[in-house]
N, C-alpha and C positions, 0 to 999 in steps of 0.2 A: 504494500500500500504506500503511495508514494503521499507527499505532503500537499494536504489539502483535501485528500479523496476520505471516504466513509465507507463505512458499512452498512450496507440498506438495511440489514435483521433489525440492526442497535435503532435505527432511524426508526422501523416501524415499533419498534417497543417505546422509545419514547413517547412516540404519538398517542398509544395506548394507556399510556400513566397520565399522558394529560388528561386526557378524558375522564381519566377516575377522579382528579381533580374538581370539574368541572361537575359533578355530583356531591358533591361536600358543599353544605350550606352550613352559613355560621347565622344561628336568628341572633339579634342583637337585642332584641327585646326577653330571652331567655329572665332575665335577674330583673325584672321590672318591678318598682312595688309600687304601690298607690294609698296613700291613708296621708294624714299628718302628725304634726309634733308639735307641741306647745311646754312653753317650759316660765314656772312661776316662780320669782324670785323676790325676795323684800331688798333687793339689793337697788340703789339706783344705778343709773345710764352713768355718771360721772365716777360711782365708787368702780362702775364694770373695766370703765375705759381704765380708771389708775390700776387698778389688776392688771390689765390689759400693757400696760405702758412697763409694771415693773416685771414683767414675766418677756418682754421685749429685749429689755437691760442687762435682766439676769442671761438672756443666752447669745449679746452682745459679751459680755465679763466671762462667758466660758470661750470665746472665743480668739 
């Protein structure tokens, strides 16, 4: 076999894996959920955000 040239067997087997391919479907909706989340806190918006700001800091200072 000189460079460049195939082998037609190899060529039709490949063509035959494609196709198995080509039957494989991925649904992407598999893991779908549907509901909600609510979450109650006596915490305010301002005390959430300084939480929010020193937990920011702290993995600024591990860094």
């Amino acid at each position: 076999m000189g460079f460049g040239s195939y082998d037609e067997s190899e060529q039709q087997h490949q063509q035959s894996t494609d196709d198995d391919d080509e039957d494989a479907a991925i649904n992407v909706h598999e893991h779908d959920h549907h509901g909600s989340v609510s979450v109650e806190t006596d915490a305010s918006t301002d005390d959430l955000l300084g939480q929010l700001q020193e937990i920011k800091d702290a993995d600024e200072d591990d860094e």
